[in-house]
VOGU-3710 file (C-alpha; in Angstrom, 3 decimals, decimal comma):
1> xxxxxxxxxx> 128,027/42,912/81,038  128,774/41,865/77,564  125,904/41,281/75,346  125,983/37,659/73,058  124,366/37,133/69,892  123,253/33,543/69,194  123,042/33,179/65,280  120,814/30,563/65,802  117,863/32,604/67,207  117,842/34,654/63,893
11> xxxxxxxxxx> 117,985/31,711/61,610  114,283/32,626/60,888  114,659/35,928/60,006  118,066/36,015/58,361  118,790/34,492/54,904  120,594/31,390/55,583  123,136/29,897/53,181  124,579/26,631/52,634  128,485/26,513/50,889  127,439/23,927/48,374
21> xxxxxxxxxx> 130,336/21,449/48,243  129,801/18,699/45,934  131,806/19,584/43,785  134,595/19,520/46,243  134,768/15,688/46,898  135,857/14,297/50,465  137,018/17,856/51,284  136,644/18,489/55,112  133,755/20,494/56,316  132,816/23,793/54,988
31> xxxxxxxxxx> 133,515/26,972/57,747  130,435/28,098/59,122  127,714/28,668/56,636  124,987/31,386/57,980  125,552/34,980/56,960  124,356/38,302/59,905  124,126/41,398/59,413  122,885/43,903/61,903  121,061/47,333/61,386  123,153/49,402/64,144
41> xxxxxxxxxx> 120,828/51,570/66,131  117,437/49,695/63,946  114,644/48,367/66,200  112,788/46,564/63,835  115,262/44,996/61,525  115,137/45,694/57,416  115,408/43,703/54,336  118,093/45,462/52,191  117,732/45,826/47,932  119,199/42,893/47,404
51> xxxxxxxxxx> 116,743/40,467/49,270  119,403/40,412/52,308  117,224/40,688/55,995  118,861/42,926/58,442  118,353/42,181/62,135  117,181/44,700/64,661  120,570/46,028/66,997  121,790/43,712/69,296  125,110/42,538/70,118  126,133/45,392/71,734
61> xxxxxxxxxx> 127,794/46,674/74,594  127,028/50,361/75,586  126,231/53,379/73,312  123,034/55,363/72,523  121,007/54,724/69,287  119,613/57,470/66,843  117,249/57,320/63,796  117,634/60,971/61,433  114,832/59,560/59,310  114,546/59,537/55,499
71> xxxxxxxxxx> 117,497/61,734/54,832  119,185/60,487/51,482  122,538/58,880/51,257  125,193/58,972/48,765  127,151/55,534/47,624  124,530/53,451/48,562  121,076/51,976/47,580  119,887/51,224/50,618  119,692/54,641/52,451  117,790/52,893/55,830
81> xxxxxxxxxx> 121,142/51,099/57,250  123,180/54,385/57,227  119,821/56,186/58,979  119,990/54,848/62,028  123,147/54,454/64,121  124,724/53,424/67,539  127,502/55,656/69,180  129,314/55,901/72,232  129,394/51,929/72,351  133,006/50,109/73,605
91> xxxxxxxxxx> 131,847/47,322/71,294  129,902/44,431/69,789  129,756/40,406/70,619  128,546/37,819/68,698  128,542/34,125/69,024  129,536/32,055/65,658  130,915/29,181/64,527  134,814/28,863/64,229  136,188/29,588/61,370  137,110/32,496/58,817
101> xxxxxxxxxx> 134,769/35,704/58,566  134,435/38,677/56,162  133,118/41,742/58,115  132,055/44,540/56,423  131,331/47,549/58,923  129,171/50,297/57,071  129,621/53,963/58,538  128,052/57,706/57,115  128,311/60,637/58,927  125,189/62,038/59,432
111> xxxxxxxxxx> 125,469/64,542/62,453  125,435/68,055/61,282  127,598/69,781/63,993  130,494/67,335/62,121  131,421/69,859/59,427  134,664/69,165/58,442  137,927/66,517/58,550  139,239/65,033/61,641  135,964/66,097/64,354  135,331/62,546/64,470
121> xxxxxxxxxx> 138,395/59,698/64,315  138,024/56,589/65,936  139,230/53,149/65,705  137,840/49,256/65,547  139,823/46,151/66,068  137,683/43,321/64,175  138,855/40,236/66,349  142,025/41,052/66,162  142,267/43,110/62,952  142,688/47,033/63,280
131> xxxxxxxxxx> 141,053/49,525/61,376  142,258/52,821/63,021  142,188/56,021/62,666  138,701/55,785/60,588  137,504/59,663/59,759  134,217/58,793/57,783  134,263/62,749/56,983  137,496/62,992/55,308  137,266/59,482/53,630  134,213/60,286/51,785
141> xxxxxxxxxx> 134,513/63,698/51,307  131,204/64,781/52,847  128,069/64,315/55,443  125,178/61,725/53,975  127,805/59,544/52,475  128,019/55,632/52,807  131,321/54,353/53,790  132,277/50,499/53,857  135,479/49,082/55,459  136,351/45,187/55,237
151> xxxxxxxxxx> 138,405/43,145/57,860  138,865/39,801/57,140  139,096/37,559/60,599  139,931/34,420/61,806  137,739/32,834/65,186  138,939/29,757/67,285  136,875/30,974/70,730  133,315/30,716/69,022  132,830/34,657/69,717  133,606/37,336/67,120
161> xxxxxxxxxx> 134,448/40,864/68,828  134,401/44,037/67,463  136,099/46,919/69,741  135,616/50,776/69,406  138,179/52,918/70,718  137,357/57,033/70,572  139,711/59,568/69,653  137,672/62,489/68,903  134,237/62,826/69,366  132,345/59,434/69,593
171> xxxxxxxxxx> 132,652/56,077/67,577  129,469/55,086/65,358  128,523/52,355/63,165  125,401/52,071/61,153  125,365/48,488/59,906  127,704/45,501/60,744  127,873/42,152/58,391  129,773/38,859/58,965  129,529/36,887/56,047  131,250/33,465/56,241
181> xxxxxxxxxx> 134,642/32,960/54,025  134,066/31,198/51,186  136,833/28,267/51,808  137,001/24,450/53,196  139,779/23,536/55,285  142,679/20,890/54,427  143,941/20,545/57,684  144,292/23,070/60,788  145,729/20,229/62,722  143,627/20,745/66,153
191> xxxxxxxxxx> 143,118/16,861/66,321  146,736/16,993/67,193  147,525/14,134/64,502  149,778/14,254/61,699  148,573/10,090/60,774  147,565/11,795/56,953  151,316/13,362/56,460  154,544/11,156/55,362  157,621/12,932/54,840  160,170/12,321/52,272
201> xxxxxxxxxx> 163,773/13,501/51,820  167,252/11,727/50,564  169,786/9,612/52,643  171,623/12,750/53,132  168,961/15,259/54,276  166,992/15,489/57,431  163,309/15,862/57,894  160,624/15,722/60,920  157,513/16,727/61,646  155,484/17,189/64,690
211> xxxxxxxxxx> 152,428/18,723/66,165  153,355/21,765/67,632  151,062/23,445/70,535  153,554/26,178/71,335  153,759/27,920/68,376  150,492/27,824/66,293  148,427/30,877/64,210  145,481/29,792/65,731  143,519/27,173/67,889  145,692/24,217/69,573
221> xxxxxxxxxx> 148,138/22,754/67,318  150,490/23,586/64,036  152,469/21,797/61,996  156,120/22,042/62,833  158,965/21,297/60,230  162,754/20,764/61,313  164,581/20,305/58,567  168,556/20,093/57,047  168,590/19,849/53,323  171,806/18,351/51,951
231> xxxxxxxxxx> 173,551/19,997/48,974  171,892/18,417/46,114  169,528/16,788/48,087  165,823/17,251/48,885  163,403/16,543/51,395  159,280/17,583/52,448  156,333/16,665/54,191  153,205/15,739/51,811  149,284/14,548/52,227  148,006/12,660/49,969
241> xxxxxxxxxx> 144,669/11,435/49,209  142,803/9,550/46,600  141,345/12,030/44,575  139,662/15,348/45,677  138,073/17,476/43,430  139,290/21,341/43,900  137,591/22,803/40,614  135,234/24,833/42,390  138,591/26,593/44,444  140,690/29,536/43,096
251> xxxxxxxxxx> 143,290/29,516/45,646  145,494/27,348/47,602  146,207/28,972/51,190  147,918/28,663/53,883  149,719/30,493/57,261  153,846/30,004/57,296  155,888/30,750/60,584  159,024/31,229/58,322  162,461/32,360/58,987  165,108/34,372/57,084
261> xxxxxxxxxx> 167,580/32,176/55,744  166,357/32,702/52,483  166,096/29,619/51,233  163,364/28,850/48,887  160,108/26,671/49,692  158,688/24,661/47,145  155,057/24,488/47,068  153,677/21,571/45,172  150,512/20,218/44,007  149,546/16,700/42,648
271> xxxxxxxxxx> 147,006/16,598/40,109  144,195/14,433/38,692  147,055/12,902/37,076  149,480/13,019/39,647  151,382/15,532/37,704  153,254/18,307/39,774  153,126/22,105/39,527  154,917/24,232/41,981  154,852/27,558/43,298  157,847/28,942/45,650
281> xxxxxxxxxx> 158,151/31,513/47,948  161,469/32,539/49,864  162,004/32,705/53,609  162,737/36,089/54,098  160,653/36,733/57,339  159,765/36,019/61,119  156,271/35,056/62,166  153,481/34,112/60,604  152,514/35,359/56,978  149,328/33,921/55,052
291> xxxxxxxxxx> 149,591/32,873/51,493  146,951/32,654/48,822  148,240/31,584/45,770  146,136/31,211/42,647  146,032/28,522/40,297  147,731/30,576/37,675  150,979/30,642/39,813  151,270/27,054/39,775  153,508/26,227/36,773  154,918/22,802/35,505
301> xxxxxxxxxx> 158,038/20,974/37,597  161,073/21,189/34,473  163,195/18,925/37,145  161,164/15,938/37,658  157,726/14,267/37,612  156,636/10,971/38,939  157,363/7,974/36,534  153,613/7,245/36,376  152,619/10,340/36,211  149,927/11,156/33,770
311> xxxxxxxxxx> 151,609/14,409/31,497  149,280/16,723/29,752  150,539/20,154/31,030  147,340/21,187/32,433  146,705/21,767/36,145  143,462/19,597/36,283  141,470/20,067/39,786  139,073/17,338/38,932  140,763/14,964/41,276  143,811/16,232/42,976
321> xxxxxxxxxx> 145,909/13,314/44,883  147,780/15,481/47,335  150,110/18,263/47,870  153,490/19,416/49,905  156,231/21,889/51,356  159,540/21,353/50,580  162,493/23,484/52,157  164,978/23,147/48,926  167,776/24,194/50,939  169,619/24,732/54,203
331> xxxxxxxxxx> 168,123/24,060/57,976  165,855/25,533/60,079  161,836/24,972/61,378  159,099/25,861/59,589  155,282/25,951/60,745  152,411/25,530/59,000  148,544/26,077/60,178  145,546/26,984/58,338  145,530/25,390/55,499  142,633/25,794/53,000
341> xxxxxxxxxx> 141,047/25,925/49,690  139,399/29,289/48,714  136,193/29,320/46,541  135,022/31,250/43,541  133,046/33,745/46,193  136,275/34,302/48,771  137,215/38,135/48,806  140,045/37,424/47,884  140,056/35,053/45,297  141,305/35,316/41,281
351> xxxxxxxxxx> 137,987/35,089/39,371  138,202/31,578/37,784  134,996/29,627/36,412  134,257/26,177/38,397  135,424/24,139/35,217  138,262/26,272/34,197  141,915/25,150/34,769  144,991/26,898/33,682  147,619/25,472/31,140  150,961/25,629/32,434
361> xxxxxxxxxx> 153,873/24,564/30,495  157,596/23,524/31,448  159,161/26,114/28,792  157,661/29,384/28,014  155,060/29,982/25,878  152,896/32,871/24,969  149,614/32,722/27,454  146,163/31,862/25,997  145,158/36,146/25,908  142,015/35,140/28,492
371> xxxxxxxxxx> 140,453/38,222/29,876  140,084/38,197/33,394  139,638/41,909/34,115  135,721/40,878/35,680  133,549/41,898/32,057  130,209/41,794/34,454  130,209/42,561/38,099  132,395/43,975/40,546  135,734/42,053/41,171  137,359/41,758/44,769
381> xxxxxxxxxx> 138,043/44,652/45,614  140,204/46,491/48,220  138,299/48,606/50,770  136,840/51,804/49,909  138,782/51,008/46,753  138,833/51,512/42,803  138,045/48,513/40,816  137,874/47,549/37,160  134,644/46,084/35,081  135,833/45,376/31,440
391> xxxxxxxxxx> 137,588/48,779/30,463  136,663/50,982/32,456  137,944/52,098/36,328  134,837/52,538/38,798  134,729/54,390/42,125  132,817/52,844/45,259  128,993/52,750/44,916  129,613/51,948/40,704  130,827/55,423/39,515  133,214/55,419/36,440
401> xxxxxxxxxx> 136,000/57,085/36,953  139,815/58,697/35,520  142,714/59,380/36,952  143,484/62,851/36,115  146,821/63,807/38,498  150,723/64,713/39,252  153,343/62,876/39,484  155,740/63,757/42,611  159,261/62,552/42,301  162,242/62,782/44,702
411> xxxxxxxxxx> 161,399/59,627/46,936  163,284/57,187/44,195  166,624/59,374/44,632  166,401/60,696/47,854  165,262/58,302/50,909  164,297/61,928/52,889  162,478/63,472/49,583  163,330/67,283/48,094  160,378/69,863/49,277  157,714/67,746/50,181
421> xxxxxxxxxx> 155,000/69,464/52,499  151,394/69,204/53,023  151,063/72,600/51,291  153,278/71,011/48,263  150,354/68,590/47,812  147,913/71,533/48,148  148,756/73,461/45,114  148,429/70,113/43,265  144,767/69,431/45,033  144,048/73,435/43,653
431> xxxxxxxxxx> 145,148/72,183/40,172  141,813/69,730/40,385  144,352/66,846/40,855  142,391/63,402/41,796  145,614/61,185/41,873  149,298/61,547/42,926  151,344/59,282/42,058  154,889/58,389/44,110  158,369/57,071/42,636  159,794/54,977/44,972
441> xxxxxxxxxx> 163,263/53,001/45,566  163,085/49,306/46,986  166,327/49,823/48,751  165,753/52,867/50,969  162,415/50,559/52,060  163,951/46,677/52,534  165,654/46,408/55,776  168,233/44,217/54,214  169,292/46,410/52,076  172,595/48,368/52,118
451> xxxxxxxxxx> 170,554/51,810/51,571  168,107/51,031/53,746  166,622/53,635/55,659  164,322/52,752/58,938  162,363/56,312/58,563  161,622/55,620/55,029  158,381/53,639/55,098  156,812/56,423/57,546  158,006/59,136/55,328  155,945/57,695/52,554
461> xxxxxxxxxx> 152,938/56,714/55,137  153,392/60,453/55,356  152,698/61,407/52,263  149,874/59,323/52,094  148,476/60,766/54,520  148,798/64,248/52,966  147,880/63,289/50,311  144,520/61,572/50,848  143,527/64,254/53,650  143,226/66,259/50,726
471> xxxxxxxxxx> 141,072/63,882/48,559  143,634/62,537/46,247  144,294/58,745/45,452  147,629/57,422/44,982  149,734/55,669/43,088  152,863/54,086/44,666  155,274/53,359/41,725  158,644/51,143/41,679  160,695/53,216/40,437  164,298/52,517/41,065
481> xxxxxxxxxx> 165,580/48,736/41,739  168,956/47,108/42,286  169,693/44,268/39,492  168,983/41,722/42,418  171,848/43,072/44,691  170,765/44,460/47,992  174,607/45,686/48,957  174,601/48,226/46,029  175,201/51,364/47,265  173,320/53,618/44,413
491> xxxxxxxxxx> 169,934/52,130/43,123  168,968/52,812/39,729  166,119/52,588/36,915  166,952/48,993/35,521  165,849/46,756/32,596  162,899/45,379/34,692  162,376/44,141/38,818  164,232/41,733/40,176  163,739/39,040/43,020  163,840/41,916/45,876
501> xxxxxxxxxx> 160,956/43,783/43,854  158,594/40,432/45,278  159,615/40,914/48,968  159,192/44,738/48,014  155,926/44,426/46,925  154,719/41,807/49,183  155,812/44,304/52,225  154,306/47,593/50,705  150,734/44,672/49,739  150,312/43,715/53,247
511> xxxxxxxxxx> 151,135/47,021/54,571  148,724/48,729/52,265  146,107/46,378/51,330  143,415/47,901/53,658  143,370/50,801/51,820  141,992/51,010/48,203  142,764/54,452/47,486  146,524/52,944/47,306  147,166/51,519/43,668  150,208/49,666/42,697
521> xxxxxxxxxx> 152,359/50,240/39,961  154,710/47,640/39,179  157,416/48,810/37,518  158,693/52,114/35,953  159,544/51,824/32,606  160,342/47,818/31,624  162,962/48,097/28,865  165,318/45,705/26,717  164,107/42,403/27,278  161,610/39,793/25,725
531> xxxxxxxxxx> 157,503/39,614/26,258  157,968/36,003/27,442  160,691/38,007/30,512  158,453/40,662/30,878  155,479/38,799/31,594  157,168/35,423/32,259  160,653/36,425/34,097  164,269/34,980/32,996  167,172/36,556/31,728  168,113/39,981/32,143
541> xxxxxxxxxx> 170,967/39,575/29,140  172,920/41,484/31,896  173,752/38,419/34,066  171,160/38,874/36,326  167,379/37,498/36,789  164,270/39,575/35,515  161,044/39,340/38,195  158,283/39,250/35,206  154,836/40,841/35,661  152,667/37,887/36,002
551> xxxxxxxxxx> 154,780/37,445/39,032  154,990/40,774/40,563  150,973/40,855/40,459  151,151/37,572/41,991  152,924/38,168/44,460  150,873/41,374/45,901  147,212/38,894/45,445  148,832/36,445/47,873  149,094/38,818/50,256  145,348/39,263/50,159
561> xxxxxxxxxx> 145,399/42,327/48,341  142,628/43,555/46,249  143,929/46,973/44,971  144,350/48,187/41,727  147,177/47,299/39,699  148,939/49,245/37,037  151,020/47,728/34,593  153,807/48,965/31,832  154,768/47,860/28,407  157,618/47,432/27,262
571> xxxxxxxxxx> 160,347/50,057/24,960  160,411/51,998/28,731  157,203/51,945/29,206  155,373/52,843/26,168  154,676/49,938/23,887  151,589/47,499/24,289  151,438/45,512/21,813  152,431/42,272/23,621  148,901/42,658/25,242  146,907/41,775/22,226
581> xxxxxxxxxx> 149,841/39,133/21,025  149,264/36,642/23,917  151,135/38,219/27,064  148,258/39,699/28,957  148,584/39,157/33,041  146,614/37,107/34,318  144,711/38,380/37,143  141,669/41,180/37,988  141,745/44,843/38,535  144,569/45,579/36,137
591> xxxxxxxxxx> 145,126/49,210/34,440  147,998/48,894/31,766  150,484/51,918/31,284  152,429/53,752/28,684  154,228/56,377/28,557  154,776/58,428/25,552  157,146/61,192/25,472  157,801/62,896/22,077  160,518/60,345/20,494  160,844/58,719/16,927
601> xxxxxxxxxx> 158,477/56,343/17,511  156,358/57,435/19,584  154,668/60,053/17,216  150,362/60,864/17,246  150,701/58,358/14,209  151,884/55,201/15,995  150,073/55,563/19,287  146,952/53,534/17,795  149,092/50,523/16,809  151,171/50,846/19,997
611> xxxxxxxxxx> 148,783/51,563/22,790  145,400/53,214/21,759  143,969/50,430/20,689  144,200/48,618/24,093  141,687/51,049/25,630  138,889/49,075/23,797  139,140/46,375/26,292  141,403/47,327/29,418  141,990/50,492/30,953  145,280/52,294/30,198
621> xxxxxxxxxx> 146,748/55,295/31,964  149,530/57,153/30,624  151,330/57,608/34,136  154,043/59,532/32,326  154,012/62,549/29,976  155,930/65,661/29,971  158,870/67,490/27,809  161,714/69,396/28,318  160,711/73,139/27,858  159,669/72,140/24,229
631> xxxxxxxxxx> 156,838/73,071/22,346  153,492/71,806/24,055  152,119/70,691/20,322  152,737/66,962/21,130  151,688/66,991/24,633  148,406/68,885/23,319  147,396/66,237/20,853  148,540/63,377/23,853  146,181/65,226/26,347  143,558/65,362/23,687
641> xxxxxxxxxx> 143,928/61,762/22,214  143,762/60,745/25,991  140,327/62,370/26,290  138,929/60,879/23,118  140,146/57,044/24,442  139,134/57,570/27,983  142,274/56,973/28,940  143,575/58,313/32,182  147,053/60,345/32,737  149,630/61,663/35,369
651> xxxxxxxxxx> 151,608/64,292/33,850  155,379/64,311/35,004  156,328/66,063/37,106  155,796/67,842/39,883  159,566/69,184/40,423  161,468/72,588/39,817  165,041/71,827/37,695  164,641/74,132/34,388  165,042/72,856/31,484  167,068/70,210/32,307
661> xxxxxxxxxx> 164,083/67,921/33,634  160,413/67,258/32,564  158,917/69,935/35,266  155,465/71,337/35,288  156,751/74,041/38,029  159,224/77,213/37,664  159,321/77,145/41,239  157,877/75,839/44,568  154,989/78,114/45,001  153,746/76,316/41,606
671> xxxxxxxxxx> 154,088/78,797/39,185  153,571/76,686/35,791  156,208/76,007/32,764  154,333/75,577/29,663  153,248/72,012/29,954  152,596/72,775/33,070  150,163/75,383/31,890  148,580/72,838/29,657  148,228/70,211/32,554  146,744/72,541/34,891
681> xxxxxxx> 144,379/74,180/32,334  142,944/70,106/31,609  142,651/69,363/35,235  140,510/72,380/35,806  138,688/72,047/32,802  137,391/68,324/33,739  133,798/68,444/36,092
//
């Protein structure tokens, strides 16, 4: 019989919170407000470091309990949750309030007869959310070792479930916590009444909406959109409201059913002065996809504001008066459901102060250079994942750390990959490698793509997996892109990303955003355009349109995705300069990236001005270095310069073609060229 955990019975003992929503006007109600957390396998319950009280195991269903005592734990400060356990259980119940949860499942592999990767795999599905294939040895390296991995859930039945499935050896847990979202709902239309939405469109167009119960994300009802937008004409649905005051949210989010005519959605806000911003997305998918857009997408309509409308160019959340979805072209249905405001304390949220709004203009202007790289405490952060505090890169548990690896090309060129092996990525790991980081090509991945190639995204789950069995982090790099055209027939390095580098990235963000191991690196080597494109987007000057940064980042954050972010300059990668002149990204967890290879230029004497001076504030990683059977002076002084600024570095590459090609190998056994030499001598030399 399943086991049921009233949170009510523990109010006493638990430290309650209330979401504190003045300053969030006639919002509707908060989702549920008290916070559990459960000392697997305890009998007495515990009160954690941080003042947090732990209840005693319950919840349960099945298992054995065991207590090793005061053994000492690595990653952690509290060494009593990971002491005790429960195995051997098929899961846990608890009874909560509907709404959306963060649960953080803490594991550590304390059982000596586990000695070694994959003696212990297992899986959980967190009401609904997997998290398989969980080896607690191989993911922290060791025994004694804390281990923490996230699932963010969504509960319409009242009951939160957590299910443990067993593929080798028996499923543990040591500590379970489910910690309210930080977010108020807008509307999640279970009242089955759509009395607060009007819908607006031309003579021309066609637009109706209705309650649907058939197709929904969650609960009874959604919103359903049928739709035919004339050409030239418009048409929405909107709700308004007399003023609500969002400057305690950091995101706007939603769930879309969507479809693929791809057609573009504009997203819209009305502001404290009635003044519209937009962000839009493009229906390029089936089913439903969540969105969580931060402020700093929202940029100034150019085509038309109300006639009353009070101008300033400022998104001001001080007393918002509505906001809408408009199809801008075509037919079809659209759904919508879930749609909320996310706080300053959601998971997933773009650190913004309460008061602070973001100016948005209708023409491009250099942003206002506001750090937002988290200077004190730890950011959101993907699980088990790297994060960044000021300029510095920190492991789990608060560890600084540097990326010290090999890059591994083929996958940009070839959709099967030249050589690659699990023993490949072994003589890297013997070089003291910590990072790998893989080129890749957006049309061998996008199904819509001429070059697509349906084995491709396993291939490079493949390497992954490699690649972290052997305790290496990587980087997954866009490497080759298409000028916008998905019927090309030969992908290339271009100027910058395009439109299909979003749906690229928003694929590989979703797909990998459990994971924080996984960093993202935008774009190869940017090239030939303005800092206002590369940060901004616009022209190409080749008669196409450039994806800019800001929009690439924010496009892999509203998938929910907390990992780390790289980012290159411009002059193919190697110039930073725009940085400190008022192009900075907006956003959290961001490395920047150059890559200096021995060119007028690029010389010992100009890397201060160009890039050096950057790692006072942000981290930078050179992600590309190498030569072409040259001397290794300049590489010598690069690894060494590197060293002095903390920076970190991938040399390039890991690939045997002479002297024709920056290679670090001779051959496939690994025996070294001369940078090579130097590269493997630093790794080794580094604790």
């Amino acid at each position: 019989m399943r086991t049921h955990f009233t949170l009510q019975r523990w109010i006493t003992i638990l430290l309650p919170f209330i979401l504190i929503l003045s300053n969030l006007g006639t919002t509707a109600p908060a989702l549920a407000a008290t916070t559990l957390r459960v000392e697997a396998g305890g009998s007495a319950g515990y009160t954690d470091t941080a003042g947090n009280a732990w209840a005693a195991d319950t919840g349960f269903s099945g298992g054995a309990t065991v207590d090793r005592g005061a053994i000492a734990i690595a990653n952690t400060n509290d060494d009593k949750i990971y002491q005790t356990e429960r195995y051997g259980m098929t899961g846990y119940a608890f009874t909560v309030d509907n709404g959306s949860y963060t649960v953080r499942l803490h594991f550590a592999e304390t059982y000596t007869g586990i000695t070694g990767a994959g003696q212990r795999v297992f899986s959980v599905n967190v009401e609904g959310v997997a998290l398989n294939n969980i080896d607690i040895y191989a993911e922290t390296g060791g025994r004694n070792i804390a281990l923490i991995r996230t699932a963010n859930v969504s509960v319409v039945d009242g009951q939160l479930n957590l299910t443990f499935t067993a593929s080798v050896n028996n499923a543990l847990i040591n500590g379970i916590e489910i910690i309210p979202a930080s977010a108020t709902v807008l509307d999640d239309f279970e009242d089955g009444s759509l009395s607060d939405w009007t819908t607006f469109k031309d003579a021309a167009s066609t637009m109706t909406i209705t309650a649907d119960s058939a197709v929904k994300y969650a609960g009874t009802y959604s919103l359903r959109m049928n739709y035919t937008i004339a050409a030239g004409g418009y048409g929405g649905a909107e709700k308004r409201f007399t003023g609500l005051n969002w400057s305690g949210a950091t995101q706007f989010d939603f769930q879309m059913n969507g479809n693929t005519s791809n057609a573009q959605v504009r997203v819209e806000i009305a502001d404290s002065g009635d003044e519209r911003f937009e962000y839009r997305l493009t229906l390029n998918w089936t089913g439903w996809r969540r969105f969580s857009i931060p402020w700093s997408s929202f940029t100034k309509r150019a085509d038309w504001q109300p006639p009353t409308a009070t101008q300033n160019n400022v998104l001001d959340l001080g007393s918002v008066k509505g906001f809408s979805f408009a199809p801008l072209s075509g037919s079809g249905t659209l759904y919508l459901d879930q749609i909320q405001l996310l706080l300053g304390s959601s998971s997933t949220a773009t650190p913004m102060s309460s008061t602070s709004t973001p100016t948005r203009t209708s023409t491009p202007v250099p942003p206002t250079p506001t750090r937002t790289n988290t200077p004190n405490g730890q950011p959101p952060t993907a699980p088990n994942g790297l994060y960044v505090i000021g300029n510095k890169i920190y492991k789990p548990g608060g560890v600084p750390h540097l990326l010290h690896g090999i890059n591994r090309p083929s996958l940009e060129w070839s959709k099967t990959g030249d050589h690659l092996s699990q023993a490949d990525y072994q003589l890297m790991r013997n070089w003291d490698a910590n990072v790998i980081r893989l080129p890749l090509n957006q049309d061998f991945w996008l199904s819509g793509a001429a070059q697509y190639d349906s084995t491709y995204q396993g291939r490079i789950d493949q390497q992954i997996q490699w690649i972290k069995g052997l305790g290496m982090d990587v980087i997954l790099d866009l490497h080759w892109s298409d000028k916008g055209n998905l019927g090309i027939t030969q992908s290339a390095q271009q100027r910058m990303a395009d439109n299909n580098s979003l749906t690229f990235w928003r694929e590989v963000a979703t797909k990998y955003k459990g994971d924080g191991r996984i960093m993202f690196e935008l774009y190869n080597e940017p090239r030939d355009v303005s800092w206002s494109v590369w940060r901004n987007g616009g022209a190409s000057g080749e008669g196409w349109t450039v994806v800019g940064m800001q929009q690439l980042y924010d496009a892999i954050r509203a998938q929910g995705a907390n990992n780390l972010i790289l980012i290159g300059g411009l002059n193919w990668a190697y110039d930073l300069t725009g940085i400190k002149n008022g192009y900075r990204v907006t956003g959290y967890n961001i490395a920047y990236v150059t890559h200096p290879y021995d060119y007028a230029g690029k010389q010992p004497s100009n890397w201060e001005n160009d890039w050096g001076f950057l790692t006072a504030t942000d981290p930078v990683a050179i992600t590309e270095f190498g030569n072409y059977c040259a001397t290794n002076n300049y590489n010598q002084q690069l690894l060494d310069y590197a060293d002095q600024k903390n920076a970190s570095w991938t040399g390039w590459a890991w690939f045997v073609s002479g002297c024709s090609f920056p290679s670090l190998i001779s051959d496939w056994s690994g025996t070294t060229t001369g940078v090579g030499q130097l590269v493997k001598t630093r790794l080794l030399a580094y604790p």
